[in-house]
NUDRENLO-886154 format. One record per residue (C-alpha): residue number from 1; residue in three letters; y, x negated, z negated. Coordinates in pm, 1 decimal, padded with zeros to 6 digits. Example, Ala and Ser with C-alpha at 12.3 -4.5 7.8 and 13.67 -1.06 7.14 Angstrom:
<lumpas>
   i  aa       yy       xx       zz
   1 ALA -00450.0 -01230.0 -00780.0
   2 SER -00106.0 -01367.0 -00714.0
</lumpas>
This chain:
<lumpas>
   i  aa       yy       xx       zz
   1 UNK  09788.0 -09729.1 -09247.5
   2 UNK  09712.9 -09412.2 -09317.4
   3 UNK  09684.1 -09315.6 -09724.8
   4 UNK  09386.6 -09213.3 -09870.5
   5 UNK  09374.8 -08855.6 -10078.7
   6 UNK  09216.1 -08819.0 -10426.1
   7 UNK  09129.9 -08453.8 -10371.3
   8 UNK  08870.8 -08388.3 -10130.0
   9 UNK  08854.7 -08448.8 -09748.1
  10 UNK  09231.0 -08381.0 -09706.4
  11 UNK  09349.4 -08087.4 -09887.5
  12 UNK  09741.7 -08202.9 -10018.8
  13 UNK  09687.2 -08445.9 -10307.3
  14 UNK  09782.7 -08719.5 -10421.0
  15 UNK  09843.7 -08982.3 -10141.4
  16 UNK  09696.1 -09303.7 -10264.9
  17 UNK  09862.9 -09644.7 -10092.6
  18 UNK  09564.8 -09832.5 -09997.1
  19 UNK  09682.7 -10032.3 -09751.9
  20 UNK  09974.6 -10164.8 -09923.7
  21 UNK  09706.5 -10217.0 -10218.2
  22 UNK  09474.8 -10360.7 -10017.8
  23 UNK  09780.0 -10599.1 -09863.8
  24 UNK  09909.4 -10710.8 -10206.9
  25 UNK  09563.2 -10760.7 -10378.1
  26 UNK  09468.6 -11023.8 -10074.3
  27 UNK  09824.9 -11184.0 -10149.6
  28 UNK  09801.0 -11192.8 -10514.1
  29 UNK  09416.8 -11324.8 -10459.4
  30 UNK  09577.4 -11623.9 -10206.6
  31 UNK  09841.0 -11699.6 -10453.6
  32 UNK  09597.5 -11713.0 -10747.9
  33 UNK  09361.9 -11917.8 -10573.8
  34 UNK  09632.4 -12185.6 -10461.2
  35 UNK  09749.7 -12238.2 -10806.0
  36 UNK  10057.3 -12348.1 -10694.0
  37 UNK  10281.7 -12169.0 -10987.4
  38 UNK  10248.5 -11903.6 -11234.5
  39 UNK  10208.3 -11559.7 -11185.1
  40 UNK  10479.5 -11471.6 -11442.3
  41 UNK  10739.6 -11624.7 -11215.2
  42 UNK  10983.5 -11467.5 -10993.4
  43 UNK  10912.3 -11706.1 -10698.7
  44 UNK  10525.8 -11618.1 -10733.0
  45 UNK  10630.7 -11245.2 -10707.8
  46 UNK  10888.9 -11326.5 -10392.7
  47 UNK  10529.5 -11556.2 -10197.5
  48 UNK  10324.3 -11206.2 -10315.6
  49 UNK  10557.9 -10973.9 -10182.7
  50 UNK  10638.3 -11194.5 -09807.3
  51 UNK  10270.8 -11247.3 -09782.2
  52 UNK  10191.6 -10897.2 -09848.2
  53 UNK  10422.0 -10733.8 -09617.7
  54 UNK  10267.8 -10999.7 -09375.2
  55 UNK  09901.1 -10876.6 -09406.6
  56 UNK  10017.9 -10539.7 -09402.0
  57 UNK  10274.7 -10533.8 -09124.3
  58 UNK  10037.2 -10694.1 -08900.8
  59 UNK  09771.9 -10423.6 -08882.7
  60 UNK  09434.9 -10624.9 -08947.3
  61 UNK  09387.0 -10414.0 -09282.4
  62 UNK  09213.7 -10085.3 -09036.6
  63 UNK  09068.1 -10281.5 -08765.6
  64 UNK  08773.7 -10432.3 -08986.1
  65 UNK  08818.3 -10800.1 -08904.0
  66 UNK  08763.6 -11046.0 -09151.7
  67 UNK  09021.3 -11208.9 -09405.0
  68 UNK  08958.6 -11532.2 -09263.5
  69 UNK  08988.7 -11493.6 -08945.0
  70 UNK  09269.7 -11262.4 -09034.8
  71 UNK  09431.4 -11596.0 -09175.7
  72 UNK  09548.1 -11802.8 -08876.3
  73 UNK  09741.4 -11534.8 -08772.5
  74 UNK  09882.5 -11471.2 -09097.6
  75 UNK  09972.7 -11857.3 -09088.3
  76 UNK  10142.6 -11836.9 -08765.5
  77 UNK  10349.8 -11552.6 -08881.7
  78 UNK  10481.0 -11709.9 -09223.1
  79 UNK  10566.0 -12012.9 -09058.4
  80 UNK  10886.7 -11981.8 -08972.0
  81 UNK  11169.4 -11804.8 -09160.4
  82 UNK  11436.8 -11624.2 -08925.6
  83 UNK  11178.6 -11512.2 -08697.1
  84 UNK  10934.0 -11390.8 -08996.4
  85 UNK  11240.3 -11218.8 -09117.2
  86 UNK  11317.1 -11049.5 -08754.9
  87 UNK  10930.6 -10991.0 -08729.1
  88 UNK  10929.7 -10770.2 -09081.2
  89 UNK  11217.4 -10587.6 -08980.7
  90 UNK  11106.7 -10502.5 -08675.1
  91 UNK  10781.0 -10350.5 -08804.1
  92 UNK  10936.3 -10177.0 -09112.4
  93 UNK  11217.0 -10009.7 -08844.2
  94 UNK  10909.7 -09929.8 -08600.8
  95 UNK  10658.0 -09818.4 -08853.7
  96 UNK  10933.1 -09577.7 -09038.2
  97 UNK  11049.1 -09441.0 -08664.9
  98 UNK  10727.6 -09334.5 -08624.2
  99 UNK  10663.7 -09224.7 -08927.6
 100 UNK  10988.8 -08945.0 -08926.2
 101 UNK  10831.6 -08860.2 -08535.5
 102 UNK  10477.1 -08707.9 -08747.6
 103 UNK  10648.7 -08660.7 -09082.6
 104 UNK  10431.9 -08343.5 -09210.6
 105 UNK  10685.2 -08333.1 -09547.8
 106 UNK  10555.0 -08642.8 -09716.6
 107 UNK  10653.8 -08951.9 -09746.9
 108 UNK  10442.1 -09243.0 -09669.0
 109 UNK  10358.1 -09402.3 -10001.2
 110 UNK  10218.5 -09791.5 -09822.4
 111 UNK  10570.0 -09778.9 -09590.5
 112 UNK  10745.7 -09640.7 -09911.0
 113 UNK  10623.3 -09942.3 -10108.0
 114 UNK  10647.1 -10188.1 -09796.0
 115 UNK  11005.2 -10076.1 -09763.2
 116 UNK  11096.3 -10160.5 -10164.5
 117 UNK  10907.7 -10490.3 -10133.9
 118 UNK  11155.1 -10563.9 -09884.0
 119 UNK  11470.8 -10473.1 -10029.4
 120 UNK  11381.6 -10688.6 -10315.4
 121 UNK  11287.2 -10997.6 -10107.2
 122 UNK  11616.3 -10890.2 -09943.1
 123 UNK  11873.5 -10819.4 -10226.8
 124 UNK  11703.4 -11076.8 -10473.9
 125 UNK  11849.1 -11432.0 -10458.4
 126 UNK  11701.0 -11714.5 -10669.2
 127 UNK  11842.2 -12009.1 -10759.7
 128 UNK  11692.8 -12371.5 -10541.2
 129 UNK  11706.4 -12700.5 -10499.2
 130 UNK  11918.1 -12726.4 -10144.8
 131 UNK  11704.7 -12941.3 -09929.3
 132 UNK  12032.0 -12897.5 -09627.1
 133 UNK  12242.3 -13103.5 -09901.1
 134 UNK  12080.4 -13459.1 -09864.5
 135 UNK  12005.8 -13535.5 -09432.7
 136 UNK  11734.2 -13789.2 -09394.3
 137 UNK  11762.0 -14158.0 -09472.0
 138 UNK  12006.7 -14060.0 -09756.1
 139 UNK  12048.2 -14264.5 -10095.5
 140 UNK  12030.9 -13917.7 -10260.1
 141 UNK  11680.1 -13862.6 -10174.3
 142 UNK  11594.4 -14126.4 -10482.2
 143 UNK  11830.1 -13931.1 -10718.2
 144 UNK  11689.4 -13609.4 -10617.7
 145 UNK  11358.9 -13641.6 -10684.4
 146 UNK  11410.6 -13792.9 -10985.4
 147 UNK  11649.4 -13468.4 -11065.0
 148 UNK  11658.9 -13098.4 -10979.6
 149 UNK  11996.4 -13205.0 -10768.5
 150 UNK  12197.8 -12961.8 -10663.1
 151 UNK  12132.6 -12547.6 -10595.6
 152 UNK  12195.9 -12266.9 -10439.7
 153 UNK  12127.5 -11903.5 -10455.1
 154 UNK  11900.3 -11801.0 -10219.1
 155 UNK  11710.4 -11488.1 -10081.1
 156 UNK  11412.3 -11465.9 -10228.6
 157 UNK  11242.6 -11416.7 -09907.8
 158 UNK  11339.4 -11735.7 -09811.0
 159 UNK  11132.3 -11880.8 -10118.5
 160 UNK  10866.4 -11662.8 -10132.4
 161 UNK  10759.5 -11713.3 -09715.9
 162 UNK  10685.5 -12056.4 -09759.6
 163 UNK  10555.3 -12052.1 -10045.3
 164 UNK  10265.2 -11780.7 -09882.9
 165 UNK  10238.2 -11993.3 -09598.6
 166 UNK  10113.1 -12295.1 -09836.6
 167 UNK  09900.0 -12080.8 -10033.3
 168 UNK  09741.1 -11951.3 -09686.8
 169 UNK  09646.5 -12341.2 -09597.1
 170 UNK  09534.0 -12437.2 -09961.9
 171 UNK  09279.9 -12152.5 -09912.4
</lumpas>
């Protein structure tokens, strides 16, 4: 994760965020490809930003490895909510521990990034359909479909992780 500098080998410029780039442009690219909404939306931004933070919280954008094999991991990461959410926070507390341990005066601009990603998938709700308000084998299932039913606000986290996990097995 270390940024790349636009003025020579190293001498104090600008710090560029290529691994956060790097991480977003492979989301964006998964979403894109998946079709599964418009990229105008605010649930297509809330899949871009989990799946992002995904690819770039789990370290396969240095190592070299390819972006599909890259992929099953990615898939078993976004599968499952709470512990995705646990997983990112995790990371982001690690990654910015370390980063105040070597801080040489400037900030790191892919954590800096990471880190507002987050606080939007955190402090963003959006409104849902509630899938917890009709149990299985319910007379409401007909109705529902048929209807938006009833919502609730939710994190957008909570939207966008599934929604990058489906994009991730439509690739």
């Amino acid at each position: 994760m270390r940024p790349e500098c636009t003025e020579g080998a190293g001498g104090g410029g600008l710090m560029v965020p290529m691994a956060w780039m790097y991480a977003e442009y492979i989301a964006d690219e998964l979403l894109r490809t998946g079709d599964l909404m418009p990229p105008t939306t605010l649930e297509y931004r809330a899949g871009r930003d989990a799946l992002a933070l995904t690819i770039f919280l789990s370290d396969g954008s240095e190592d070299g490895t390819r972006v599909v094999t890259r992929m099953e991991e990615w898939r078993s990461l976004t599968a499952y909510g709470p512990c995705w959410r646990d997983w990112v926070c995790g990371r982001l507390d690690r990654l910015e521990a370390t980063a105040f341990e070597s801080r040489s005066g400037t900030r790191d601009p892919d954590l800096a990034l990471a880190g507002a990603a987050w606080r939007w998938l955190e402090e963003t709700e959006l409104l849902a359909p509630d899938l917890n308000a009709m149990g299985p084998g319910s007379d409401d299932a007909h109705t529902v479909a048929e209807e938006e039913g009833p919502q609730v606000w939710t994190p957008a986290w909570q939207l966008g992780l599934p929604l990058g996990h489906l994009a991730i097995h439509l690739f």
